[in-house]
Every structure is written in C-alpha cells, then in structure tokens.
N, C-alpha and C positions, 0 to 999 in steps of 0.2 A: 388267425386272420379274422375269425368273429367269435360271437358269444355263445354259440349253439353249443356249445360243450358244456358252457357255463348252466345253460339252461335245461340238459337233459344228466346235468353233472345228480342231480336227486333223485333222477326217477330210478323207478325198481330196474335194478339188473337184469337181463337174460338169465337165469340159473345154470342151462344146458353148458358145458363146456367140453372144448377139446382139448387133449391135450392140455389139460392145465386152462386153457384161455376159453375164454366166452365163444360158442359156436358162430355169435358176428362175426368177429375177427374171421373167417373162411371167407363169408360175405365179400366185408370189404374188401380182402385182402386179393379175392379175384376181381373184383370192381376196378380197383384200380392198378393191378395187371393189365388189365385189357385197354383201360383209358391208357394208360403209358405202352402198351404195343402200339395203338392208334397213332396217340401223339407221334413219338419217334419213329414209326414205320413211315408214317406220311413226313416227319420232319427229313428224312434220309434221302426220300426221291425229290422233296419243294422246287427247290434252287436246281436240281437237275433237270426237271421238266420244264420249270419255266424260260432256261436258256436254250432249252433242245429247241431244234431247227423246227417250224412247221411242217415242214416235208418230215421231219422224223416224229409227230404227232406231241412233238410239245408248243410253247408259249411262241419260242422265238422272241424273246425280250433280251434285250442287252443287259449286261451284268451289272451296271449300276440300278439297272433298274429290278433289276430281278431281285437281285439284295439288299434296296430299300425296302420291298414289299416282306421280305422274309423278317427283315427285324422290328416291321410295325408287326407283322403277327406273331412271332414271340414275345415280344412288347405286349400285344395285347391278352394276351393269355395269363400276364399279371397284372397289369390293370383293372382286368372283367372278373379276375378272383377277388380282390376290393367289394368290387359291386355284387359278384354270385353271393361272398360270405353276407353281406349287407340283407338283399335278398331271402335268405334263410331263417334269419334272425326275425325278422319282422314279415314277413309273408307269406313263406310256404314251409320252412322246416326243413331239416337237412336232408329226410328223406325222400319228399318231393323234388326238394335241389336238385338230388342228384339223379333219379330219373328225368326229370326236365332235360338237365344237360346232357345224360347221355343221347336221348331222344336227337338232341341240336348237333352232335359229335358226328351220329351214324348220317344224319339229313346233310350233315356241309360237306360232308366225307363224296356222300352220292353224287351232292354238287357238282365236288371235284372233277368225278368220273364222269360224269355223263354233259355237264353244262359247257358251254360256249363259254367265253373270255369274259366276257360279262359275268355271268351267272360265278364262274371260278371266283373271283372277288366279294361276290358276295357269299360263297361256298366257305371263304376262308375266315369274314365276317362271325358265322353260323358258325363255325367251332370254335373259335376265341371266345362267346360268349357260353357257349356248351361248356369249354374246358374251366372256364370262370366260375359256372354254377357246381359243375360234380367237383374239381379237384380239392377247394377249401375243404368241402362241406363233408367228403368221402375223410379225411381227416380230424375233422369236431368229433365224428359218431366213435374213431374208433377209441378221443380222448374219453367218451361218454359211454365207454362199455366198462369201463375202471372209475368207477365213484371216489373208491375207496384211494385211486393215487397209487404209491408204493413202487416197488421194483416190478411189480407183477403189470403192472402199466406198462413201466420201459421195454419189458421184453416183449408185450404187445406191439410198442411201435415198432420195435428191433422186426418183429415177423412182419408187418406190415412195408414198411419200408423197402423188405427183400424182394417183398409183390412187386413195388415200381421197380427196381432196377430190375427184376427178372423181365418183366413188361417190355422194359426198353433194349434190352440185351436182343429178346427175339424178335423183335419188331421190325428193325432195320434187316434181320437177316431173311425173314418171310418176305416180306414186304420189297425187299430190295430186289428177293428174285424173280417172283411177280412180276414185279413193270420188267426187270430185265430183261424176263423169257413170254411174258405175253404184252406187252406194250405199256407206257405211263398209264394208263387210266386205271389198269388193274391197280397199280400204285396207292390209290384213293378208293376203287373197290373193297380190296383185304380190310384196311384200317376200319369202313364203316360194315362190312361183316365181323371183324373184329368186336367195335362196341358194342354191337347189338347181341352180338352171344354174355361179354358181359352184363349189356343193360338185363337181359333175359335170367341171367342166374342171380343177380339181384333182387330181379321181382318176384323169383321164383325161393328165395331164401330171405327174404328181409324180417319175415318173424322172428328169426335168431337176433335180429337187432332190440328187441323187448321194445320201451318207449326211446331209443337211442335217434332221437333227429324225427320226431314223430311231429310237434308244434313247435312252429315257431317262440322264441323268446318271449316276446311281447307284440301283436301287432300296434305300428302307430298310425293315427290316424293322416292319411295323406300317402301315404307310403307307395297304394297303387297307381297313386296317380301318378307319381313319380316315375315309377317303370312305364306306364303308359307313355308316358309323355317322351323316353327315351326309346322308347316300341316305334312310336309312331316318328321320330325326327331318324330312325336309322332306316326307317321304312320309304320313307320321303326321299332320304340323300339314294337308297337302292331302285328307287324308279326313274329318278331323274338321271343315274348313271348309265342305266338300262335303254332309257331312251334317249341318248345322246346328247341330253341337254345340260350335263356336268360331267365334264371330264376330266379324268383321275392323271393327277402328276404326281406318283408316288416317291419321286426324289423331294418333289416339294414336300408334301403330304411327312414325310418320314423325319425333315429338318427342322419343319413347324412342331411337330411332336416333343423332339428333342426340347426345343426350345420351352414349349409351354411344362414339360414336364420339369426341363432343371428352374422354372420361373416360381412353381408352384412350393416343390420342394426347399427350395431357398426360401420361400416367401415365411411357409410355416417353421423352421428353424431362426428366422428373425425374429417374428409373433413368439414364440417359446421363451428364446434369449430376455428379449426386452419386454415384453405385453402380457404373460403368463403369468406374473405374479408368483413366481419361484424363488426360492431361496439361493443364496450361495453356492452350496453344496451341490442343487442341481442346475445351476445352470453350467456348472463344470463338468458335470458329466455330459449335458445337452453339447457340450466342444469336443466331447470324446464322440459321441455317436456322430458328428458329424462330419467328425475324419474315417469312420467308421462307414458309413454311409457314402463318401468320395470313394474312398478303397472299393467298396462293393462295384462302384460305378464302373470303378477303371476291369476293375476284375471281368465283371461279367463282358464289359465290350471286346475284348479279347477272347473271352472263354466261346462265346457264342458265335466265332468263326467256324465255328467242329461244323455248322451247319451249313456255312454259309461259304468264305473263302477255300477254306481248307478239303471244304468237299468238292467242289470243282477243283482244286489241285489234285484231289483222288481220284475223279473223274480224265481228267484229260493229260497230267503227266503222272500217273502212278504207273509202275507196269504189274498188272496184277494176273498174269497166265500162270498157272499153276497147271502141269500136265498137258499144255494144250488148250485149258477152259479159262476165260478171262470170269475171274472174279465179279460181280455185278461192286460198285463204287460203292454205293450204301450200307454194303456190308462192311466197312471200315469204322462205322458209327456206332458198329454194337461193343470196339474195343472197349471205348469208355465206363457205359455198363457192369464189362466183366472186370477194368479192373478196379471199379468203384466195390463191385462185392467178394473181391480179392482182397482188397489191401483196406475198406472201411474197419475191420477188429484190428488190425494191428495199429491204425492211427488212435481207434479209442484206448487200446492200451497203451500205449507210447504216454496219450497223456494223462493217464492215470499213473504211469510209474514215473512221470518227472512229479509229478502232483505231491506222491507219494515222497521223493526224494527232497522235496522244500524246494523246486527248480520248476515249476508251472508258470507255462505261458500266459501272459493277459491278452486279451483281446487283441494290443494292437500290434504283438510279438507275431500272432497269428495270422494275421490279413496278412503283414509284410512277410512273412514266407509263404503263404499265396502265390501274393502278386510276382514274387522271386521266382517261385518258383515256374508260373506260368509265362513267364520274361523268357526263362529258359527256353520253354516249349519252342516259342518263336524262332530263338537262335536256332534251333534247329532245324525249323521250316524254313529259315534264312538260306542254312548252309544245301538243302534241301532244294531250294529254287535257284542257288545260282550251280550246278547241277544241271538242272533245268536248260538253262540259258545255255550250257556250253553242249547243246541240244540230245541228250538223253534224258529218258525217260528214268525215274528212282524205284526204287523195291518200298513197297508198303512200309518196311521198318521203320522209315524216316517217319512217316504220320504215326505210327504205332510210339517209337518214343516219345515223340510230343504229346500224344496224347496221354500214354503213363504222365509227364511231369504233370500234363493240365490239372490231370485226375490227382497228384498227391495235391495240387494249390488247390483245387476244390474240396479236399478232406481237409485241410488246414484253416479255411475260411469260410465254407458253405453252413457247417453244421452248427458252428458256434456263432454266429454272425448273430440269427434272431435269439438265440438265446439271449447273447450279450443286450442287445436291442432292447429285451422286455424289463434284464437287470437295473440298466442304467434309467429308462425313461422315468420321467414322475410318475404316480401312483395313477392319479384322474388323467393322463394321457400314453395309457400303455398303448389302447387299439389305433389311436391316432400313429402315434411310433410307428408302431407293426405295419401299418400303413408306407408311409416315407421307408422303411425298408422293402416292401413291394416295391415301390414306385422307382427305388435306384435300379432294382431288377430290371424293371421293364426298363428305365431308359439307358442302362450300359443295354441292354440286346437290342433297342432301335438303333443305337449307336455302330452297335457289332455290324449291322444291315449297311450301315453310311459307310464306314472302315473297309468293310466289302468291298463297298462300289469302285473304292478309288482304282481299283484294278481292272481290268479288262483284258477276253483273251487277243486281242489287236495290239494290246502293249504290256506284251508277256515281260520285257523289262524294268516294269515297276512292281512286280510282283516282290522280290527281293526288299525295295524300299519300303515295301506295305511290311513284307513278317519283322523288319529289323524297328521301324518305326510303334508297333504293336510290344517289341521287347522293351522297347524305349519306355513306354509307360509304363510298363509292368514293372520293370525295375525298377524306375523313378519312385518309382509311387510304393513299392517293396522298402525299398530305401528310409524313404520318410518315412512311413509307418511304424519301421524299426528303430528312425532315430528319436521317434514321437514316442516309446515305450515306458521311459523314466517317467516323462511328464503323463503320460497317459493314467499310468497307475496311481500316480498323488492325486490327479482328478477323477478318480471313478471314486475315492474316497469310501475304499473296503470294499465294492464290489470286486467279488471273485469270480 
C-alpha cells in the first residue's frame, strides 16, 4: 500500500531473534492482534446498536440507515489506508504511523462509549482514519524486518497474519459479551482498552523493530500542508454537524460515495488504457485488472453483509439458546476467523499441488469460484429466510454454512487478488494499481451497507429477494470470470 518497506528495505536488521524470526515480529504481531480484536469486536455490536431501540440504549436508526453508515465505515477504513500509507512515507514514518493511529482507534473507541449521536459519528470518523494510519503501516515494518526477501519472509507474514485472524476470532466473542451482559457502550469500551494494551506493548517493545518504519521515505515539500488542510475541512464539516447547521443524510452521503468512487476509478483505467503511453502487451493486461477489479467489487459487496444484513438476521431470527443461555449475536462473527485459520493451509496447498500437476489456476479461474462460491452462501441465507417467513426462528447452522462457503470464496480470491494486481500493473504504476484495488475494496463494502438497506425489519418479506438477488451477482459475475479465463491468460501475456 506504500513505500515504507521500500525505504527501511536497507537499514540494519534487528539481530535479536525469536524463534527463528526477528524479535519485531512479537511486536507487530501483537499490534495488530489487538487492532483486529478492536476492529471486529466493535465491527460485531456496529449495526446491532445502531438499530437497538433508544429505550434499550442504542441509536434507534432504521435499517437503511443504519447500514449506509456501516458500509461508508468499512468503506473508509480502506480509503484512509491510501492516505495513512501516503502519510508514512512522507511525514512521520511507519513507526509514528502507527502509534498515531493506535492513539485515534483507542480516542473514537471512547467516543463510542461515552458521546451522544453526534459525537458517535464523529467517534467512527476517529477510527477509520486511526485504522488507515496503523494497519498499512503495521505491515511495511513487518516487509522491512526481512531485507534479505526469501522464504524466511513468508513465514514471517504466515505468523503475522495468524495475529489478525487470532485478533478477529476473539474480538467478536469478548466483545460481543460485554455489550451483551453489561450494555452497548461496554461494546466500544473493550475495543479502545483493547488498543491501548496493544498501543502500550508496542511502545513498550518497538526497539526490537531496529531502524524498521523509523523515517519517513523521503519528506516532500507541501506534504503537511496537505494533511492540514484535510485536518482542518474534517474538523469544519465536525462542528457544523455538531452544531446543527449540516445535517448528516447518510443514505445520501453513502450513494454519492458509491458514485464518486466508481467515477474516480473508471476515470484512471481510461487515463491508463488510452493516455499512459503503454504498450500493447500492457494495455491487455490493464483489461485483465479490470475485470479483476469488477469481480473484487461484486465480491466484497456481498462478502460485507457478515456485518451488516446477515448480522441482524443472527440477531433477530437465529435461535441461539444453548442450555437455557441465548448466545450474544456477535459471537456468530468470530466463525469466519476460525475458519479462515482452519482451512487457509489447505487452500495454499490445494494450489500448489494443482501448480505442481501443470493444472494452476489464473487469476480469473479464481475470482470466479469466489464469486461461486459466495453466490452459494446466499442460496443458503435464501433457503434460510424463507424459513423465516413461514414464522420460525433457524439454528445458527444456516449462517455457519454460509459462512464456511464465504470463507472458502474469500481464500480463492482475497489472497491472490493484490498479488495478481502488482503482476500485471505497468512497472511506473504499480502504487497507483495497489491503489484502485483498495478503492474497489472500499466501494463493494459502501455498496454492502446500500444492499443492506434495501431490507428492513417492517418488511421481513424482502429479506428473501435481497439473499437470492445478492446470489445473483455472485454467480453472474462467478460466471463470466470463468468464461473470461481462456481470454484472460492470452492477455496477462506470461504472468503467472
């Protein structure tokens, strides 16, 4: 996502090691543990409090609205990583980065808990740019603890890696019981005691980092003013929301987003094609990334219902008594998690022994059993909500196997996505690339937040039409990518 690896890619190494790896690696690897409990614990209650009744001390916001606000802040948590790597590179260094943002994580966390309806918007503000500045940056340091490259790299990020999914695993299950057994605000409590025990073992271990994320790249000149001047226009739009003199229409707010982000992204894949002065070869690959970058779109605006639709179907028709104890909802979110670090080694070996066999899938073999696969998921929430309608409540299983398929379409397309991304892009516009694939990120999950809305619990009847219509894409678009495969690989012209 930036250059901060590239730029701390020469300094002297940390010596000390654990286990084989650099003693950062512990570092990071709790750092961002605990930003991913945050994240996902506070992602697990979002859309639960904001729909809870004000007499039960949540928002009280109707579900369209509740669910635009959830996918502009997953939306912007890849957006502000854009802007945190940017940041890093030219101003403070990765290691400042990411204290910075932890500091904004723990502060919009507190927001949460303790601020008025006001303040909560701007609470959620404060960790989208917190989660922008730590999460790139907590990932340059751990490329820049390995100089040397090599295998001994990979199995760094392999342990690294295991920190975030372990993070999100327990996040949703701590977290979820919390608000459940002492009220929503505890919800937002945990997460920012949470980062702060991270932020604190960070600053309390970052010498094992050596010069890893220590200076920035290069500063350029103008740079602060820039962040000032974005400082001071979000500080502006936060007083005048504060004081009633702009008020927030977050369906609006959520479509305009939509719109400027596929405007932006369309814009630069034209500039590419025709104005970049590229050759043949790559503007054919530049046609492969940008069915690549579609797929992403459709993928994640589906995948990022786990948060959003699919959790209020866990909330209000799952029956989750086990013994007499109703299960808290949130704790359905930590499935994913566990079986991301369940079934992640068998999917990297799957494709190493077809690899091996002369039978390895290209990029766009892969999106399309994604997207297939996460089509599936749906039919299942499909057969799951009408169920529903013939007025019982279902056993968790149903969101439990949806979420195994999400989770095998997110090993089939998640991992290889930026890879493919950096393969095909031209040379002088790799970062820019890496770019537009954040950016389809963020806008399938503003998307996910629209796709939400269309339901409501008043017209429990369209529930159905939303999971079957959600399969609809996924397959569609499963489909094509797989019938796009022949052609795919004559245009990647030798990328593997």
């Amino acid at each position: 996502m930036n250059q901060v690896a590239d730029a701390t890619a020469a300094a002297a190494a940390p010596a000390r090691t654990l286990f084989g790896q650099p003693r950062g690696l512990a570092t990071l690897f709790l750092t961002e543990m605990w930003e991913r409990f945050t994240y996902y614990g506070m992602r697990g209650v979002l859309i639960l409090f904001m729909v809870a009744a004000v007499s039960q001390g949540g928002l009280g916001l109707d579900d369209k609205t509740a669910s635009a606000i959830y996918g502009m802040y997953i939306g912007g948590t890849y957006l502000f990583g854009l802007l945190g790597g940017w940041i890093a590179d030219r101003l403070l260094g990765a290691q400042r980065a990411v204290v910075a943002g932890g500091v904004l994580i723990a502060a919009g966390n507190l927001m949460l808990a303790l601020g008025s309806t006001d303040v909560f918007f701007l609470g959620l503000l404060v960790i989208t740019i917190g989660v922008g500045l730590l999460k790139p940056n907590a990932s340059a340091m751990v490329a820049a603890l390995y100089p040397e490259g090599g295998s001994r790299r990979d199995a760094g990020f392999s342990v690294f890696y295991m920190g975030i999914n372990l993070g999100a695993l327990i996040g949703p299950l701590i977290v979820g019981w919390f608000a459940d057994r002492y009220g929503w605000r505890w919800g937002f409590a945990v997460p920012a005691l949470g980062m702060a025990v991270g932020l604190a073992q960070f600053v309390w271990t970052r010498q094992y980092l050596g010069n890893a994320g220590v200076a920035a790249a290069g500063e350029q000149p103008g740079a602060w003013k820039v962040v000032v001047a974005i400082a001071a226009a979000v500080a502006l739009a936060a007083a005048l929301v504060m004081a009633g003199v702009l008020k927030i229409d977050a369906v609006a707010m959520a479509a305009g987003a939509s719109w400027a982000m596929l405007v932006l992204g369309v814009g630069y894949f034209v500039y590419l094609l025709f104005f970049a002065g590229l050759t043949a070869v790559e503007r054919r690959r530049v046609l492969v990334m940008v069915a690549l970058v579609a797929a992403s779109v459709t993928f994640w605006a589906g995948y990022e219902q786990t948060g959003a639709s699919m959790n209020l179907f866990a909330d209000r028709y799952t029956d989750r008594h086990v013994f007499g104890w109703e299960m808290p909802a949130a704790w359905l979110q930590a499935v994913n998690p566990l079986f991301i670090i369940a079934f992640a080694p068998v999917f990297a070996a799957l494709w190493i022994a077809l690899g091996r066999r002369g039978r390895d899938l290209n990029a766009a073999a892969k999106f399309g059993a994604g997207l297939i696969l996460l089509g599936l998921g749906f039919i299942v929430m499909y057969f799951a909500s009408l169920r529903v309608l013939g007025g019982a409540n279902v056993l968790p299983t149903w969101l439990i196997l949806a979420y195994l398929l999400h989770t095998f379409g997110e090993l089939s397309l998640s991992p290889v996505g930026l890879s493919y991304m950096t393969k095909l892009a031209p040379p002088r516009f790799v970062g820019q690339v890496m770019g537009m694939w954040f950016l389809s990120m963020a806008l399938g999950s503003n998307l996910a937040g629209q796709l939400s809305g269309q339901y409501d619990a008043s017209h429990l009847e369209s529930l159905p039409g939303l999971f079957l219509k959600i399969f609809g894409y996924g397959a569609i678009g499963g489909l094509v990518m797989l019938a796009l495969t022949p052609f795919a690989r004559r245009m990647m012209a030798g990328v593997r």
